[in-house]
C-alpha positions in Angstrom: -92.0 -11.7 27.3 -94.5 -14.5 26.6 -97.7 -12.3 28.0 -96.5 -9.0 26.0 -96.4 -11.4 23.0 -100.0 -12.7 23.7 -101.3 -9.1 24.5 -100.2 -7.7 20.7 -101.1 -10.6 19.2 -104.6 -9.7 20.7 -104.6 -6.6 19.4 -103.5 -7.9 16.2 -106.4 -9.7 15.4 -108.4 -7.1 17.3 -107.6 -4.0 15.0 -107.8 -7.0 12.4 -111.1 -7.8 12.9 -112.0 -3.9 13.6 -110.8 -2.7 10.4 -112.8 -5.7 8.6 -115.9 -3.9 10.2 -115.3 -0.4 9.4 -114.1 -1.5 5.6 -118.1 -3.9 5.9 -120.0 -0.5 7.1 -118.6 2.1 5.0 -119.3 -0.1 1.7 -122.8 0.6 2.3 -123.6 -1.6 4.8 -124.2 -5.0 3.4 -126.6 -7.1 5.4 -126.1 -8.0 8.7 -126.0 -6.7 12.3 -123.7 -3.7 13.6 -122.8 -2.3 16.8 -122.9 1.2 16.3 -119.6 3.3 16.6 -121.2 5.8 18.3 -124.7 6.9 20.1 -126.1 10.9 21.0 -129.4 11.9 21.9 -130.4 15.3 23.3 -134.0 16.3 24.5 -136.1 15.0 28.1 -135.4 15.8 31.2 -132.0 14.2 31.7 -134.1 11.5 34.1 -133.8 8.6 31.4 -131.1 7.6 29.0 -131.3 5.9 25.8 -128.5 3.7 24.3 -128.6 1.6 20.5 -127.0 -1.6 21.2 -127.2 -2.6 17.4 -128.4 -1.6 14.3 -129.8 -4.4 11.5 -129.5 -3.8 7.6 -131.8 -6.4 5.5 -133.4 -5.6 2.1 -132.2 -2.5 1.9 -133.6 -1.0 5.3 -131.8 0.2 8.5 -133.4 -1.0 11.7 -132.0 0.4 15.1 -133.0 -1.3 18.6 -133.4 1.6 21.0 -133.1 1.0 24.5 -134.9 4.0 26.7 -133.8 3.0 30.8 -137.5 3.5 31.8 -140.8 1.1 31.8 -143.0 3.4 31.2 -142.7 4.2 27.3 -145.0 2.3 25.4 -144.5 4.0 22.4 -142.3 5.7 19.9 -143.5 7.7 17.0 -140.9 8.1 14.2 -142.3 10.3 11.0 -145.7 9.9 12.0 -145.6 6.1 12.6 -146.1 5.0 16.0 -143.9 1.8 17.0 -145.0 -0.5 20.2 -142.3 -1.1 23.2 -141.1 -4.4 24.8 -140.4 -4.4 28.2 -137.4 -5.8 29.8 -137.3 -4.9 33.7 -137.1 -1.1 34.2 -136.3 -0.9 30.1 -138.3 0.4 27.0 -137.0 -1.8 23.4 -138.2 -0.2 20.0 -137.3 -1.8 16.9 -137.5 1.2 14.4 -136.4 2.6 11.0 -133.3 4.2 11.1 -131.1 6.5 9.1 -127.2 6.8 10.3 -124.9 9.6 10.5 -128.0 12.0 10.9 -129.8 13.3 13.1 -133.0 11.8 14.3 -136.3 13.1 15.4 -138.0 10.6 17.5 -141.2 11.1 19.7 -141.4 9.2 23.1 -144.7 8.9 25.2 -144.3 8.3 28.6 -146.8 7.1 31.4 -145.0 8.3 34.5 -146.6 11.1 35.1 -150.7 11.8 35.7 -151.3 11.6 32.2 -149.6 10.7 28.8 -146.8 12.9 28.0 -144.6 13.0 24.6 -141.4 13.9 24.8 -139.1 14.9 21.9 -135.3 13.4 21.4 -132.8 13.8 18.4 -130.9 10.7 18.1 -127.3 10.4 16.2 -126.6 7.2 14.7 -122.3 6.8 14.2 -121.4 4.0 11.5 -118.0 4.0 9.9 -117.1 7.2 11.6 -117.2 9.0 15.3 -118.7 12.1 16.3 -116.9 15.1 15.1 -114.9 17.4 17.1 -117.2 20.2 17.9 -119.9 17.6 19.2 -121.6 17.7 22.5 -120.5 14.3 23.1 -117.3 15.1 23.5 -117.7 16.4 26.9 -117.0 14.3 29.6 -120.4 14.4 30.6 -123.0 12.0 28.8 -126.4 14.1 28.4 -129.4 12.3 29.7 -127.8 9.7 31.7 -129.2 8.7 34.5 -128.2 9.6 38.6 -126.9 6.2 39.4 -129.2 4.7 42.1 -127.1 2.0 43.9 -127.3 2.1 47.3 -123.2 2.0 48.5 -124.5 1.6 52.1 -125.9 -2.1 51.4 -122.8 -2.4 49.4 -121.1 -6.1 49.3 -117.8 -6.2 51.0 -117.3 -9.7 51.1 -114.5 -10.9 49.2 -112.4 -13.6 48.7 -109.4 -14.7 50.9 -109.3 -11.1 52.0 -110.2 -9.4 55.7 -112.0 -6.4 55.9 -110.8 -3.7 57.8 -112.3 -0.2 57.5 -114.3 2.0 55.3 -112.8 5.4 54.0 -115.0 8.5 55.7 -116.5 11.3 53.8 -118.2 14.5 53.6 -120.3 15.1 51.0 -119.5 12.7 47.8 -122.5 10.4 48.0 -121.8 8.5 44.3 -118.2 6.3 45.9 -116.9 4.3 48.5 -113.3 2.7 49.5 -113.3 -0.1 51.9 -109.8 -1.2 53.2 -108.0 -4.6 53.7 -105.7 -6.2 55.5 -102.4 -6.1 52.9 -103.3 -3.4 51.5 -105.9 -4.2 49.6 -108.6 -1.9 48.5 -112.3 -2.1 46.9 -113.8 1.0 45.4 -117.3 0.7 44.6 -118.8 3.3 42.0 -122.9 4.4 42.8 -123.2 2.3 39.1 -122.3 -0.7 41.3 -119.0 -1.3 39.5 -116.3 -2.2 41.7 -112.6 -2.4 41.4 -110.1 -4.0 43.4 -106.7 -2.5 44.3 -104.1 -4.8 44.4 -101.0 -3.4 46.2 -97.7 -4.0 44.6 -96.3 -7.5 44.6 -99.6 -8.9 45.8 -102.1 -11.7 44.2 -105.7 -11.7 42.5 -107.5 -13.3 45.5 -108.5 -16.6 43.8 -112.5 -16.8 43.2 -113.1 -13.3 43.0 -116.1 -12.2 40.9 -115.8 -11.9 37.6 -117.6 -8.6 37.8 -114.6 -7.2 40.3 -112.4 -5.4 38.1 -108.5 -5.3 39.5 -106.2 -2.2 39.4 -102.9 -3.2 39.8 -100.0 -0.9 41.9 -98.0 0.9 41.1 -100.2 3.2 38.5 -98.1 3.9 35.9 -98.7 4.9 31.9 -102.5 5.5 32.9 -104.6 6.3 29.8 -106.7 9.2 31.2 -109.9 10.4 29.0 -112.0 11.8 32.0 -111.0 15.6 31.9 -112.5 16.2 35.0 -109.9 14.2 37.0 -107.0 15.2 35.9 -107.5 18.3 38.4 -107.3 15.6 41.0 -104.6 13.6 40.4 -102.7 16.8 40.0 -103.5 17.9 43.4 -101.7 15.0 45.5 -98.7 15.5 42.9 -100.0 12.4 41.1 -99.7 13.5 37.2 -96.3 11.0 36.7 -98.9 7.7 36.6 -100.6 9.2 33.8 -98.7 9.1 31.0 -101.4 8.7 28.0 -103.9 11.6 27.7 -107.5 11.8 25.8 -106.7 15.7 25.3 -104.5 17.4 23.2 -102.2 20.0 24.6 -104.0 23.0 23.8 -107.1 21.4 25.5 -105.4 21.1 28.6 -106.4 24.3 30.6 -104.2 22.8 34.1 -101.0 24.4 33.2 -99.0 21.2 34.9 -101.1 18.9 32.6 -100.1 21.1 29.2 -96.5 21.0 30.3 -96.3 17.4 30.8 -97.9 17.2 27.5 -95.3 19.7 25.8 -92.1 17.9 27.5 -93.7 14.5 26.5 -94.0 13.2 29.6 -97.7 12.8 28.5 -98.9 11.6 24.6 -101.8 12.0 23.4 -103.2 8.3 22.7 -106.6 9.4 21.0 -109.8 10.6 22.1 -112.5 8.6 24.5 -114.0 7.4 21.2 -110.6 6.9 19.2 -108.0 5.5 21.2 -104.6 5.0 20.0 -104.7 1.1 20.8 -101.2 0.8 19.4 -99.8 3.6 21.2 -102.1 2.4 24.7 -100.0 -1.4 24.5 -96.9 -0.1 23.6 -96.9 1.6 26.6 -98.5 -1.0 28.9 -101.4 0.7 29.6 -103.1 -1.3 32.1 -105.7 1.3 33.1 -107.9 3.9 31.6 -110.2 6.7 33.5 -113.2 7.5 31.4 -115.9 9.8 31.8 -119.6 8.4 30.7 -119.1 9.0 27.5 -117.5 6.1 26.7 -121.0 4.3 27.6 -122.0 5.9 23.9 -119.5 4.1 22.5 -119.5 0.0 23.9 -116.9 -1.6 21.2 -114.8 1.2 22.6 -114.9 -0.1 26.2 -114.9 -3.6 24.8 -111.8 -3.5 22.8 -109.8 -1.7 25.6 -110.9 -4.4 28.3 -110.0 -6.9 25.7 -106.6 -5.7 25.5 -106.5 -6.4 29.1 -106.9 -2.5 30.0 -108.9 -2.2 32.8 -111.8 0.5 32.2 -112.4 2.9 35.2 -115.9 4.5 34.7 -115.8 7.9 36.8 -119.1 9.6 38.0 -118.1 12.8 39.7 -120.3 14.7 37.9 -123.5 13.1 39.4 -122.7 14.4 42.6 -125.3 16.9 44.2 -123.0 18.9 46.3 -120.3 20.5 44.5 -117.5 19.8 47.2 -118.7 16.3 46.7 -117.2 16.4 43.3 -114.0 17.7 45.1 -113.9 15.0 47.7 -113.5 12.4 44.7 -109.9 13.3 45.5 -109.6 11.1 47.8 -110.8 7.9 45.4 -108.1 8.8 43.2 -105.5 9.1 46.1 -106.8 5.9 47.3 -105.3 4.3 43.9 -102.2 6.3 44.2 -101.6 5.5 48.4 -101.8 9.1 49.2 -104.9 9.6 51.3 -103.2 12.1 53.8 -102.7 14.8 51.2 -106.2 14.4 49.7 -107.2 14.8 52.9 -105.3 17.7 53.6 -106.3 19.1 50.3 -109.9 18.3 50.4 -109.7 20.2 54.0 -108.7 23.1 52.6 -111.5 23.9 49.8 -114.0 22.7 52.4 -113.4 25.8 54.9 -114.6 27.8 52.2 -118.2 26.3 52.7 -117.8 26.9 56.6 -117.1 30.4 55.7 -120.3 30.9 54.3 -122.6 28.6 55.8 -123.5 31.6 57.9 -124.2 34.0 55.2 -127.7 35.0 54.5 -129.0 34.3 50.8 -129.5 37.2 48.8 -132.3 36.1 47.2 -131.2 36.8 43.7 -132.5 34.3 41.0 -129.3 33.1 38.7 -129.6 31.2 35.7 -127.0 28.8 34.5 -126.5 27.6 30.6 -125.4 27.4 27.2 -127.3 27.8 24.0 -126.6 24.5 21.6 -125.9 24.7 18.5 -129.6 23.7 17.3 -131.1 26.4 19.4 -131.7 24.9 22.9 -130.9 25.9 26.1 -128.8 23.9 27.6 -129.2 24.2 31.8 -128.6 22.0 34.8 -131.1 19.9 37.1 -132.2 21.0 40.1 -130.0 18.1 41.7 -126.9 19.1 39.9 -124.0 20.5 42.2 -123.9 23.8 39.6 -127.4 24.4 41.5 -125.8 23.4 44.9 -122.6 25.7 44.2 -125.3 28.6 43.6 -127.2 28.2 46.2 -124.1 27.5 49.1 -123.3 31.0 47.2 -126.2 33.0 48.5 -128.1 32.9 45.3 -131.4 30.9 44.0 -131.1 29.0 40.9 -133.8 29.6 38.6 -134.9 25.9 38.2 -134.8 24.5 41.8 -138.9 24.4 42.0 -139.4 23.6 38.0 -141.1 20.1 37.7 -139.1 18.6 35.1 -136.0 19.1 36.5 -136.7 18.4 40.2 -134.4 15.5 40.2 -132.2 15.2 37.3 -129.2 15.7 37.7 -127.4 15.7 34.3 -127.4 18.4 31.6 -131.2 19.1 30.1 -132.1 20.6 27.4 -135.2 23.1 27.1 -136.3 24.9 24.3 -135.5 29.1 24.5 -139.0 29.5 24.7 -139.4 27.6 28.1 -136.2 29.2 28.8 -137.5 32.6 28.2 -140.5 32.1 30.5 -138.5 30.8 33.5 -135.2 33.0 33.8 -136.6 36.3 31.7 -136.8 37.8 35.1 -133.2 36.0 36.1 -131.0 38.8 38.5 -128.1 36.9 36.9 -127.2 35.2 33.4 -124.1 32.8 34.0 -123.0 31.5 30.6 -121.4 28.0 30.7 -118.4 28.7 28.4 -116.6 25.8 29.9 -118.6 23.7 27.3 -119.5 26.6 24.0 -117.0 28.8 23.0 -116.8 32.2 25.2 -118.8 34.9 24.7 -116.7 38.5 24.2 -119.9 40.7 24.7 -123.0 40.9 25.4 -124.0 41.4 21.6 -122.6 37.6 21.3 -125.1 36.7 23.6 -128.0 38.6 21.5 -126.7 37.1 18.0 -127.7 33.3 19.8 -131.2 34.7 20.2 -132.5 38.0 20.3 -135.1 37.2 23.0 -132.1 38.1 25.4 -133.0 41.7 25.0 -135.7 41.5 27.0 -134.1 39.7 30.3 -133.4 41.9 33.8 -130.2 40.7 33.7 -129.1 41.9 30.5 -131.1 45.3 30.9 -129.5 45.8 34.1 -125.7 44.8 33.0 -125.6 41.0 34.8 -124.7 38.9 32.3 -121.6 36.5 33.6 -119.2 34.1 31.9 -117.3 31.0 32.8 -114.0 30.4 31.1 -113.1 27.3 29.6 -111.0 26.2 32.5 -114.5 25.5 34.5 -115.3 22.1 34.2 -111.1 20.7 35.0 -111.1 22.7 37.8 -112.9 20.0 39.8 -109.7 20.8 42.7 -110.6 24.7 43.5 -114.8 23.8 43.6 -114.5 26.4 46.6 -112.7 29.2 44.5 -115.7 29.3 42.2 -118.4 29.3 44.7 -116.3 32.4 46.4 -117.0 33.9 42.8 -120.6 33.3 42.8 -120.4 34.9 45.9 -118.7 37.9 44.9 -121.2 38.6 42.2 -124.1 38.5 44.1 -122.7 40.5 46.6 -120.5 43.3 44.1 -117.3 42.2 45.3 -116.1 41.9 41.6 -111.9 42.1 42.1 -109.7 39.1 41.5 -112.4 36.5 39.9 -111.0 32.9 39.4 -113.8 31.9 36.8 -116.2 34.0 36.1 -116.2 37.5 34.4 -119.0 40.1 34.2 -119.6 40.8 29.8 
């Protein structure tokens, strides 16, 4: 009774102290320092991220600290003015003028390549507010973040009190690991280098473990889950009753089991990534949320929830190259859940579909993969990405798998349509990513983005494709949608799962 006293007396002066800084920012922004409420930038190659720690009002002015995770920007040239970098380890620091809640143009020089090299990024400021609805940081994937880079092999298994006993074995996901100990104990480590620590039920915090350890305590129950993409996953070992808090409304719920947990009210909403429902999260003592990276654009976010004593899971599925890879992250959450023998029986099953085909011969047939944004980009995926890998294991070529830029990213990029134009004009196959812009009807929705369309093979020759929006939950059936991509290159078109011909 005491600690549930203590933990709303800390959200108390939390929300307190919260609604003191919204009430500050939104009465034009007296002087002083702010951690935005919110970061977006689109443009690069998806290799290097930027973040804006804080912004600074003093006579008048709005200064922003930009943070680019690369050493090799010098510059940054805002209206003209060219601003000179600070370097902290493998970071970029500008101190620029800034406008918030509006877009940005900012140009970046970088050195890493042969030459000199500017690069173009739009930059969203959020003060006093969050990023509407219809935003592209929304999705559960943060643009322009970079792979993560940890080694897991040379991770540190050494831990307190505790006697290591075996590692968890898999297949293709190369961005997690699960060690095991004796009790019951687990440790995932995330290719970020976070790590977590599973505490079975009834069992104790080792004493002296690292402050950088977070714990997960079992049972999971009343899980807060804002990470769309594993919800799939939980629902495939029959795991959906620990998750009793969702970041998605009901009619954004394309896994029918999720929408009807949601309409019994087995499963509130609590309030987007960016907008929890912090009330609602310790009312139902919520000790653990699942996030995507998108709650890296938003720190006091993250901050508040870990003060509350909610421990913040960070997943990165979505940097895995191989699309099964982002399947076998079944068995991470099944490690939490101490059902590993039917994410291994599940996991199984999708990954026949890759032995089905690994004798197949490739058709040849270039296929482009993207979106248009609402500014006018293309929006496509790295070379790296496992959208590239699920074409390819397919029988197809993806347009971009030889194109410089994108050689290792492995997040969404954004091109403009004229560098589009030139590298999938001759495309066999146009695959519309609907799972993140609204679907496309016909192929006259496609022309009304841009009418350079009219001139691509694909669309002279009736191969324009669309996802639905059930794509990018359906991280379970990674297999199903491969046997699609299959099925198009080859004209078996019956019984489609996720894609449709326009």
């Amino acid at each position: 009774m005491k600690r549930l006293f203590l933990r709303w007396l800390a959200l108390a002066l939390c929300l307190a102290l919260w609604g003191a800084g919204a009430l500050a920012e939104t009465a034009g922004l007296p002087e002083g320092e702010y951690a935005p409420d919110g970061f977006t930038f689109s443009g690069g190659t998806g290799k290097v991220t930027i973040s804006c720690p804080k912004i600074s009002v003093a006579d008048g002015a709005v200064t922003a600290t930009l943070v680019f995770s690369s050493a090799n920007y010098p510059r940054l040239t805002v209206d003209g003015v060219e601003y000179t970098a600070t370097h902290e380890g493998k970071t970029s620091i500008f101190v620029i003028p800034a406008r918030v809640n509006a877009d940005m143009t900012v140009v970046g020089t970088t050195t890493a390549m042969s030459t000199p090299h500017d690069v173009e990024y739009v930059i969203h400021i959020w003060v006093g507010q969050t990023p509407p609805e219809d935003s592209p940081a929304d999705e559960d994937e943060a643009p322009g973040i970079e792979a993560p880079s940890v080694a897991l092999a040379d991770r540190d298994r050494d831990l307190p009190g505790l006697t290591w006993q075996s590692e968890m074995q898999l297949r293709y996901a190369h961005e997690f690991a699960v060690d095991y100990y004796e009790g019951g104990y687990k440790l995932l480590t995330i290719g970020d280098g976070n790590r977590y620590l599973v505490v079975p039920e009834g069992g104790d915090i080792p004493d002296g473990l690292d402050g950088g350890v977070r714990v997960i305590r079992q049972p999971l129950n009343n899980v807060y889950l804002a990470a769309t993409a594993a919800m799939a996953l939980f629902d495939a070992v029959d795991g959906l009753d620990a998750i009793t808090l969702s970041g998605t409304q009901a009619d954004g719920w394309y896994i029918e089991n999720a929408a009807e947990a949601m309409r019994r009210g087995d499963m509130l909403y609590a309030g987007k990534y960016s907008a929890p429902d912090y009330e609602l999260l310790m009312g139902m003592g919520c000790l653990l949320a699942i996030e995507s990276t998108m709650i890296l654009h938003t720190p006091k976010v993250q901050e508040m929830l870990e003060q509350l004593g909610i421990t913040v899971f960070i997943e990165h599925s979505s940097y895995e190259s191989h699309p099964l890879g982002r399947t076998e992250w079944v068995k991470l959450y099944a490690a939490m859940l101490n059902k590993e023998a039917q994410a291994e029986a599940f996991f199984d099953d999708q990954a026949k579909v890759i032995d089905e085909l690994k004798d197949f011969p490739n058709t040849e047939k270039k296929v482009a993969f993207f979106y248009v944004s609402t500014d006018g980009g293309v929006v496509v995926r790295g070379a790296g990405d496992y959208v590239a890998g699920m074409i390819e294991l397919a029988g197809g070529r993806y347009i971009f798998s030889d194109s410089a830029p994108l050689d290792s990213a492995r997040a969404a990029v954004t091109i403009s349509m004229e560098d589009f134009y030139a590298a999938a004009v001759d495309a066999d196959y146009l695959i519309y990513n609907a799972s993140i812009d609204a679907p496309l009807n016909s192929v006259e929705d496609l022309l009304d983005k841009s009418a350079l369309f009219a001139d691509f093979k694909a669309v002279k020759e009736g191969n324009v494709w669309s996802t639905d929006k059930y794509l990018y939950q359906a991280t379970d059936i990674v297999g199903e949608l491969i046997t699609d991509i299959n099925h198009m290159l080859t004209g078996q078109v019956d019984g489609m799962t996720f894609i449709h011909r326009l």
